[in-house]
PDB file of N, CA, C, O and CB in Angstrom:
ATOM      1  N   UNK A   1      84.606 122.406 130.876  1.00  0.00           N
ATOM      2  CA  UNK A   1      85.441 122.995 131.919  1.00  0.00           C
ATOM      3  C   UNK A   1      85.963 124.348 131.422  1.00  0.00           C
ATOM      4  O   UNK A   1      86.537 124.346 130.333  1.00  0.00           O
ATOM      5  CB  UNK A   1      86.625 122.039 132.301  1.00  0.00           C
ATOM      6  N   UNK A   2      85.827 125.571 132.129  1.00  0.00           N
ATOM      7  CA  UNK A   2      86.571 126.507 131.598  1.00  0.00           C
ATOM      8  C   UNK A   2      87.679 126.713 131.994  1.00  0.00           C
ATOM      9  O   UNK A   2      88.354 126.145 132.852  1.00  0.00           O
ATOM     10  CB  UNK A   2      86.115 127.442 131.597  1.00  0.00           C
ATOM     11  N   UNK A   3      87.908 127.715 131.225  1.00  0.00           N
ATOM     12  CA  UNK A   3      90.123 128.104 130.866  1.00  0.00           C
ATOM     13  C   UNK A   3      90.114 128.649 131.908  1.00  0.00           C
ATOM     14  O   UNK A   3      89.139 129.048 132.544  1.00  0.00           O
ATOM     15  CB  UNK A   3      91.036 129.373 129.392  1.00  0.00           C
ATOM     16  N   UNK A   4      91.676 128.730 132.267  1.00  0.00           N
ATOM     17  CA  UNK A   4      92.247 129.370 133.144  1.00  0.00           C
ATOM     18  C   UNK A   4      93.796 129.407 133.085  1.00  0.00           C
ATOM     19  O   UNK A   4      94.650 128.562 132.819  1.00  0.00           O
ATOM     20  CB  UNK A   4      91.776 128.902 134.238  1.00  0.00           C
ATOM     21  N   UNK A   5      93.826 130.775 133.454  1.00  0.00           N
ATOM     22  CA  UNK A   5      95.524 131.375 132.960  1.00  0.00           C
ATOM     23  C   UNK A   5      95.903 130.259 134.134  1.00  0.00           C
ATOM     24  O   UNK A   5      95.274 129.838 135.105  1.00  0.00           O
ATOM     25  CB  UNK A   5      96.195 133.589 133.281  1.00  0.00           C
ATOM     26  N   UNK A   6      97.484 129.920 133.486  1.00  0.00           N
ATOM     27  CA  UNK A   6      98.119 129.353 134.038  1.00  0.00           C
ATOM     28  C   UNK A   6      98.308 129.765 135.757  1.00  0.00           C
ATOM     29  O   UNK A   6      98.185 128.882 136.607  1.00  0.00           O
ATOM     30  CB  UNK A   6      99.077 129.382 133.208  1.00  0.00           C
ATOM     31  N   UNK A   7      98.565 130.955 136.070  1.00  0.00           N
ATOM     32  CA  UNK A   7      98.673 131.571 136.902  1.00  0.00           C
ATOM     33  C   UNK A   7      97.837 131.275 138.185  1.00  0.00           C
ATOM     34  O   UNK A   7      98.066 131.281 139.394  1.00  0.00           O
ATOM     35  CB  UNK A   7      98.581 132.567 136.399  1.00  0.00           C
ATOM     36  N   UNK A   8      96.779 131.017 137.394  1.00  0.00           N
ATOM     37  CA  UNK A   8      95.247 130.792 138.269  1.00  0.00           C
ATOM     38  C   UNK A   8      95.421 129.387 139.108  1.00  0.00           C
ATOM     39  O   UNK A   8      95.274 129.178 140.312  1.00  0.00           O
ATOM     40  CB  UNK A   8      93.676 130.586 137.034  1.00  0.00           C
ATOM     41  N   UNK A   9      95.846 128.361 137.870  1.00  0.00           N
ATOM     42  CA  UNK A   9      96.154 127.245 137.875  1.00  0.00           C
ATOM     43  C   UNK A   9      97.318 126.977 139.074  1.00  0.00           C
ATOM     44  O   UNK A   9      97.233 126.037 139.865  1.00  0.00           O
ATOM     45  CB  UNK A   9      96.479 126.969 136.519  1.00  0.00           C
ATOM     46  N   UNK A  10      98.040 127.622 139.074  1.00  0.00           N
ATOM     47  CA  UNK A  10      99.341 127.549 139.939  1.00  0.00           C
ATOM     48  C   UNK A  10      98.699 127.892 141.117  1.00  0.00           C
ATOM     49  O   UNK A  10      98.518 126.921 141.852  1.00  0.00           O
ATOM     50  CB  UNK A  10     100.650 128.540 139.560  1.00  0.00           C
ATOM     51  N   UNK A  11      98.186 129.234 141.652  1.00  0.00           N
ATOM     52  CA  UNK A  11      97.676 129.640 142.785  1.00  0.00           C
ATOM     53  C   UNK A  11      97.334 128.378 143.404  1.00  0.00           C
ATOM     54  O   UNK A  11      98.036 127.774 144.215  1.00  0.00           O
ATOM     55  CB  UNK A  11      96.590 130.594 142.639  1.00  0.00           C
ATOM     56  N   UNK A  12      95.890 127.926 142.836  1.00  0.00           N
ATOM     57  CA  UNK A  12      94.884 127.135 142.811  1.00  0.00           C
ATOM     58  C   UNK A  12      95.767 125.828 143.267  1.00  0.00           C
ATOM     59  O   UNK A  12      95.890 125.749 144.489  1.00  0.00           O
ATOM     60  CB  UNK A  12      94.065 127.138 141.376  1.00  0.00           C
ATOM     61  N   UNK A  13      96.178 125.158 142.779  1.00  0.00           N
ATOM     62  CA  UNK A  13      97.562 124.725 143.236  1.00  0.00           C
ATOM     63  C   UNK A  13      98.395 124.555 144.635  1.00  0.00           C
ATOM     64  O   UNK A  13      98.436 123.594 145.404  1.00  0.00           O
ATOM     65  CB  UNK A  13      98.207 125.477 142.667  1.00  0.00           C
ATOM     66  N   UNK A  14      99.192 126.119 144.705  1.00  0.00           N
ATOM     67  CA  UNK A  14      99.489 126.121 146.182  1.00  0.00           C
ATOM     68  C   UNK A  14      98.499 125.948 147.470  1.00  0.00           C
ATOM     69  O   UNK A  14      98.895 125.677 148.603  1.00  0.00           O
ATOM     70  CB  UNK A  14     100.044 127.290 146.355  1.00  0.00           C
ATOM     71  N   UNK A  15      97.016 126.174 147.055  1.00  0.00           N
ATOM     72  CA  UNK A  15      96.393 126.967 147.970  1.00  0.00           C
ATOM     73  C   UNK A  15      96.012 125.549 148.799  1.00  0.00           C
ATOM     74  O   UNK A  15      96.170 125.363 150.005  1.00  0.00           O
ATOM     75  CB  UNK A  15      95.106 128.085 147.351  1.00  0.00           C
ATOM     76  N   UNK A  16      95.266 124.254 147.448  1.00  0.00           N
ATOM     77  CA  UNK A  16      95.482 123.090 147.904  1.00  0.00           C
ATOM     78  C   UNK A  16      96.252 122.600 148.286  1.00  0.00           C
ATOM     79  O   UNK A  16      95.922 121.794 149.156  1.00  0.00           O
ATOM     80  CB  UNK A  16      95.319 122.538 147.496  1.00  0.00           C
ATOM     81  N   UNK A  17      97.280 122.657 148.073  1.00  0.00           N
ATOM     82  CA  UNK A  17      98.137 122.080 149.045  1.00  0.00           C
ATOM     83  C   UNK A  17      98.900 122.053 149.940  1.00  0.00           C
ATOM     84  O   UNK A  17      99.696 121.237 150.403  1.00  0.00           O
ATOM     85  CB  UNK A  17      98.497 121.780 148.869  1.00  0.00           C
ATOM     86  N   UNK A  18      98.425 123.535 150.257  1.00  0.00           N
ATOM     87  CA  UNK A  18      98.220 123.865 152.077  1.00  0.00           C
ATOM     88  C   UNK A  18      99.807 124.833 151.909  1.00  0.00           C
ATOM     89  O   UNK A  18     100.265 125.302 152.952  1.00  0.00           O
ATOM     90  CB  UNK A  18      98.305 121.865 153.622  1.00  0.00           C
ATOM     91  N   UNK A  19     100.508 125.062 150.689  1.00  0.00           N
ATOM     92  CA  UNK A  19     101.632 125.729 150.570  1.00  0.00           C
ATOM     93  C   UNK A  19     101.679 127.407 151.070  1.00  0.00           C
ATOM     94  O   UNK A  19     102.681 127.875 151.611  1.00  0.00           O
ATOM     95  CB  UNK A  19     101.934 125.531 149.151  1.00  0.00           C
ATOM     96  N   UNK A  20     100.414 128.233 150.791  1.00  0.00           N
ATOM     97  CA  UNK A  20      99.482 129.190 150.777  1.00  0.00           C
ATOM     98  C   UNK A  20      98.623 129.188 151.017  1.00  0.00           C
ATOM     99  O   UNK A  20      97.924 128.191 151.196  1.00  0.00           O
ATOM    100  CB  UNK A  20      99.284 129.598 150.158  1.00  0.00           C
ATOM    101  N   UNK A  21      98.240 130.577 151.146  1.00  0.00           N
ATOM    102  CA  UNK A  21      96.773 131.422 151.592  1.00  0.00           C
ATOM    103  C   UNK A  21      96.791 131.451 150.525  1.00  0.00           C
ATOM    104  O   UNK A  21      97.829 131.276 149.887  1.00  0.00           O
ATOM    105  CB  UNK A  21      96.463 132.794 152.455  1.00  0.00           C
ATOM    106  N   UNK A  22      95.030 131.805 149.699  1.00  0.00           N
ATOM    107  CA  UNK A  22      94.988 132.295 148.844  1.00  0.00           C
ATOM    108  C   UNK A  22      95.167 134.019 148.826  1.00  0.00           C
ATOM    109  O   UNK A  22      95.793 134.431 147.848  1.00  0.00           O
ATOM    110  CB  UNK A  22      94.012 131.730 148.461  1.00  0.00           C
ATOM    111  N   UNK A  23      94.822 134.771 149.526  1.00  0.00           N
ATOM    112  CA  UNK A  23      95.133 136.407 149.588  1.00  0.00           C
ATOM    113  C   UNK A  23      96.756 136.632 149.475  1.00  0.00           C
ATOM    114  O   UNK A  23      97.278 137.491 148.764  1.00  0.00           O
ATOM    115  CB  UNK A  23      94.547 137.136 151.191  1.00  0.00           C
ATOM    116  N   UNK A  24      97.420 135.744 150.268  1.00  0.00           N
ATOM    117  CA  UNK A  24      98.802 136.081 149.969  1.00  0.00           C
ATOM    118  C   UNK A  24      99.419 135.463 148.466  1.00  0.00           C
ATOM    119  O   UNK A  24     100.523 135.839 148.071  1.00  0.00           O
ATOM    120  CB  UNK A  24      99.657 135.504 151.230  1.00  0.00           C
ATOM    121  N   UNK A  25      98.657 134.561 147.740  1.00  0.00           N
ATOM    122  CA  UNK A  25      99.068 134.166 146.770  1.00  0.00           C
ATOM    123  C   UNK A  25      99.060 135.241 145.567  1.00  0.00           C
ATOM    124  O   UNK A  25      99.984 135.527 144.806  1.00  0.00           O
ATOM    125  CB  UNK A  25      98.422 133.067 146.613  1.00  0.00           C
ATOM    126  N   UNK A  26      97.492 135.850 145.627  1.00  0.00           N
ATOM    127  CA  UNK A  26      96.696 136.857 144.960  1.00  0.00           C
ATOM    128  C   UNK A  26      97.630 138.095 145.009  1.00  0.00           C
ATOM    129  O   UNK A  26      98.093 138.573 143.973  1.00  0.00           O
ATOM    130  CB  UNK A  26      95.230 137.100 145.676  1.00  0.00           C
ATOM    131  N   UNK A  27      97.891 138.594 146.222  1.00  0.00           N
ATOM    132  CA  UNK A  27      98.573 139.621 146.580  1.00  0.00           C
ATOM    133  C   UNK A  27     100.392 139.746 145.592  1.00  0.00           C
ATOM    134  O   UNK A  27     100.996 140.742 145.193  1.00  0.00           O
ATOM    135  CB  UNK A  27      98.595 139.365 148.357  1.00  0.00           C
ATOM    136  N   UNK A  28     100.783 138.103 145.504  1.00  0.00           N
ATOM    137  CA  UNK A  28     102.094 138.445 144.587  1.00  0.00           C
ATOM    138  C   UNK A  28     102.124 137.927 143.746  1.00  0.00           C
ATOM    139  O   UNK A  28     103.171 137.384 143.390  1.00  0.00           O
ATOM    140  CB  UNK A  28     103.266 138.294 144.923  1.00  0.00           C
ATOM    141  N   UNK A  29     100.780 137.834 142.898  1.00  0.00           N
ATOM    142  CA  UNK A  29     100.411 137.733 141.653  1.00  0.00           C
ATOM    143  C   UNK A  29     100.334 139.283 141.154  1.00  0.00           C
ATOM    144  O   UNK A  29     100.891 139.720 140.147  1.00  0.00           O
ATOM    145  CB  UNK A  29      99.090 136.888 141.554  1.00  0.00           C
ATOM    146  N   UNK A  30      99.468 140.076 142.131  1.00  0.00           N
ATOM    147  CA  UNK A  30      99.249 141.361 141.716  1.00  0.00           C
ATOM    148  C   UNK A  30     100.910 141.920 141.626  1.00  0.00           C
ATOM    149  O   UNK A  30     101.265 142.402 140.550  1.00  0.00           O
ATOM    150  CB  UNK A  30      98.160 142.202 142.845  1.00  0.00           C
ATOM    151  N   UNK A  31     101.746 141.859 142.581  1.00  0.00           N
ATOM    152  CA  UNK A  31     103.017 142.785 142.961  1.00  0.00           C
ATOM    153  C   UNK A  31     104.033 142.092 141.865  1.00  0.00           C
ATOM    154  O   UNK A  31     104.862 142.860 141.376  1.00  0.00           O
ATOM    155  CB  UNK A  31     103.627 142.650 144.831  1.00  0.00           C
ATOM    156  N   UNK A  32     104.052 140.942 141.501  1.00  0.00           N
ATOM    157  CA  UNK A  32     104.693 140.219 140.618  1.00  0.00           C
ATOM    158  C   UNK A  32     104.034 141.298 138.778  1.00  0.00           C
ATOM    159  O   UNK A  32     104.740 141.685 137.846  1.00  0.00           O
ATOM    160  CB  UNK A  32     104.082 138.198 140.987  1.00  0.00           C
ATOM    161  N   UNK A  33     102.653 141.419 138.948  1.00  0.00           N
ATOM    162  CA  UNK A  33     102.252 141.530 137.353  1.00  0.00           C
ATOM    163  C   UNK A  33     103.162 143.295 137.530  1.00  0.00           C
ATOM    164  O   UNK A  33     104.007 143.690 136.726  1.00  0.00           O
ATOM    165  CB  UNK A  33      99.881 141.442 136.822  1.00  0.00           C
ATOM    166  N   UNK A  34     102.617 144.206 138.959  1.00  0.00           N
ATOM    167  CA  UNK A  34     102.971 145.841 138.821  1.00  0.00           C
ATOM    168  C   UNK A  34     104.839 145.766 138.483  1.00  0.00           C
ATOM    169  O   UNK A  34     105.268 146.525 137.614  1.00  0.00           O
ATOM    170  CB  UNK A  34     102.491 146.890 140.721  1.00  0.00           C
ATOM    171  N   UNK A  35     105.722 144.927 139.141  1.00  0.00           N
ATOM    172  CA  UNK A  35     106.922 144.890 139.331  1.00  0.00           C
ATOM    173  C   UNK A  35     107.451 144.686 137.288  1.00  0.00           C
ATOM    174  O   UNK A  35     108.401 145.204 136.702  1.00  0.00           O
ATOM    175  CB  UNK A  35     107.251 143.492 140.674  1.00  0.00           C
ATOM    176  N   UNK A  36     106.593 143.945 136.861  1.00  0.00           N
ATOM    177  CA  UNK A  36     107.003 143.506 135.659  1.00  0.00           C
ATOM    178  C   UNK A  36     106.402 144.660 134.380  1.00  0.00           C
ATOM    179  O   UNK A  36     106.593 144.609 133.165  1.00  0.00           O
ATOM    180  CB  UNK A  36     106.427 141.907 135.545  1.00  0.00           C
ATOM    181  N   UNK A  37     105.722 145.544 135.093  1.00  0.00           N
ATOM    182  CA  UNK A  37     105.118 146.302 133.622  1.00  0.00           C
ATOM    183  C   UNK A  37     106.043 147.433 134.771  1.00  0.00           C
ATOM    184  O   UNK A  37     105.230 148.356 134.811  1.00  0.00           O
ATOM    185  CB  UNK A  37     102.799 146.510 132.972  1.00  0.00           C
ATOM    186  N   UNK A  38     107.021 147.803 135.535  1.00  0.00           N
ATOM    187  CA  UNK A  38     107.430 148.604 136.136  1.00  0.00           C
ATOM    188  C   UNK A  38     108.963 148.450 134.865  1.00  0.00           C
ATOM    189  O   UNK A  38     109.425 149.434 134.286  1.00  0.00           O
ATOM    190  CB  UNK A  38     107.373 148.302 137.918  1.00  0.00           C
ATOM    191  N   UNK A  39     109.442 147.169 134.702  1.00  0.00           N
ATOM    192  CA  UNK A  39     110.223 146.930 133.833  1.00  0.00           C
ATOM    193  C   UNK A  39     110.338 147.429 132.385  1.00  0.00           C
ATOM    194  O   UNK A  39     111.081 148.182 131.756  1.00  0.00           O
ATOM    195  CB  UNK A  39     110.150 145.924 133.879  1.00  0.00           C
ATOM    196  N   UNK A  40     108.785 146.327 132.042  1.00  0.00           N
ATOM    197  CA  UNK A  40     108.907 146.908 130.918  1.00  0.00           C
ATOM    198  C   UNK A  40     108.834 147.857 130.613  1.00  0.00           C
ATOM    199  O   UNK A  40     109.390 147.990 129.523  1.00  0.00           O
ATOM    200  CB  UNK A  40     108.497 146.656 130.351  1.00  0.00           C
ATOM    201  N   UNK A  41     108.316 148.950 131.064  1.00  0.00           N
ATOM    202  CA  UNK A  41     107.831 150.654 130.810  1.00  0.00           C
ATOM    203  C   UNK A  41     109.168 150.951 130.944  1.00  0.00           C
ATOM    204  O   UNK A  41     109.449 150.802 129.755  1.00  0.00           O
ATOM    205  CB  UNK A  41     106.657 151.622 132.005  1.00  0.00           C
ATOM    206  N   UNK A  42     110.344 151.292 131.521  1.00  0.00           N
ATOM    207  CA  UNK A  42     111.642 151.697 131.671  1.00  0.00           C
ATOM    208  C   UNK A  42     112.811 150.846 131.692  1.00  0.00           C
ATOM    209  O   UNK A  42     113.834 151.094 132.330  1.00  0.00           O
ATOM    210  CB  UNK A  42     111.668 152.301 132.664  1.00  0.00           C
ATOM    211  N   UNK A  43     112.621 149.875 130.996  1.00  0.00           N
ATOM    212  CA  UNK A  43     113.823 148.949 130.623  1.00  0.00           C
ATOM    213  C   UNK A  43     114.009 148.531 129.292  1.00  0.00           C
ATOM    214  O   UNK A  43     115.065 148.446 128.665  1.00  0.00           O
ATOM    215  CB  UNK A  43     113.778 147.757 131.324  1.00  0.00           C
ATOM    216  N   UNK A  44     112.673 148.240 128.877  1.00  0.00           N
ATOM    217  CA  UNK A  44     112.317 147.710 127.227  1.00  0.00           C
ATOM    218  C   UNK A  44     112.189 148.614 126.399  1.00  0.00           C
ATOM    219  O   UNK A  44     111.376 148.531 125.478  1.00  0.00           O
ATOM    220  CB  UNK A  44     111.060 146.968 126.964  1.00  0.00           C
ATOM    221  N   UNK A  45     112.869 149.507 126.559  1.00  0.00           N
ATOM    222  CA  UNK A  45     112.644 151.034 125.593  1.00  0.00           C
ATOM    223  C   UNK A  45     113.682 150.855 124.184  1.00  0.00           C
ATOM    224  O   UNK A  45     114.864 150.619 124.431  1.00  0.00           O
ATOM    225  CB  UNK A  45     113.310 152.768 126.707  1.00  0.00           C
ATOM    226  N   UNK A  46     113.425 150.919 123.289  1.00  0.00           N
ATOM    227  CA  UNK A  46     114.302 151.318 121.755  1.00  0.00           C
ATOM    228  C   UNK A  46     115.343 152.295 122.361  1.00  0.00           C
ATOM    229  O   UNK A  46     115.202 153.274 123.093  1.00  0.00           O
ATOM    230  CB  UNK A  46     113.222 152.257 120.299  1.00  0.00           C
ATOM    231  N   UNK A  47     116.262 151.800 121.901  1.00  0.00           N
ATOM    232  CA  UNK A  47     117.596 152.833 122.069  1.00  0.00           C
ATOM    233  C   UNK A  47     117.396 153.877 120.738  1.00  0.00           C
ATOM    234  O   UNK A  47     116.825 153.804 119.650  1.00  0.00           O
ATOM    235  CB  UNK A  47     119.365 151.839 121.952  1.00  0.00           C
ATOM    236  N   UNK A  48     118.284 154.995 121.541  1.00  0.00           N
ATOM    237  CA  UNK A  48     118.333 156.266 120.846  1.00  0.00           C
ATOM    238  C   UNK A  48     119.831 155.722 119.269  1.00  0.00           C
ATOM    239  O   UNK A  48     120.688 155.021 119.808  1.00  0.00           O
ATOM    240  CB  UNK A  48     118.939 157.843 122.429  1.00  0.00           C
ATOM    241  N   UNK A  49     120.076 155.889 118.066  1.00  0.00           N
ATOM    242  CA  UNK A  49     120.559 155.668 117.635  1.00  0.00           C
ATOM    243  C   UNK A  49     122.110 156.172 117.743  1.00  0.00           C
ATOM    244  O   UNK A  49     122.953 155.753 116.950  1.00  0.00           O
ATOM    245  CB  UNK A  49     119.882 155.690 116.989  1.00  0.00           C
TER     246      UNK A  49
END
């Protein structure tokens, strides 16, 4: 059986069980991953001393 990110797993998940679409699942997987490297790039920065 092959791997699969958890993520996949979860979708995969809602989609069976009628919780979700898969495109709308996909869609805030994508807006969920841009929102979080939107963070880290300007939040997780080393302070100036």
């Amino acid at each position: 059986m092959p791997r699969r990110s958890r993520g996949a797993e979860v979708i995969e998940a809602r989609v069976r069980g009628g919780i979700h679409t898969r495109p709308a699942d996909l869609a805030g997987a994508e807006i969920g991953r841009n929102v979080a490297a939107y963070v880290v790039a300007r939040h997780f920065r080393p302070s100036a001393p």
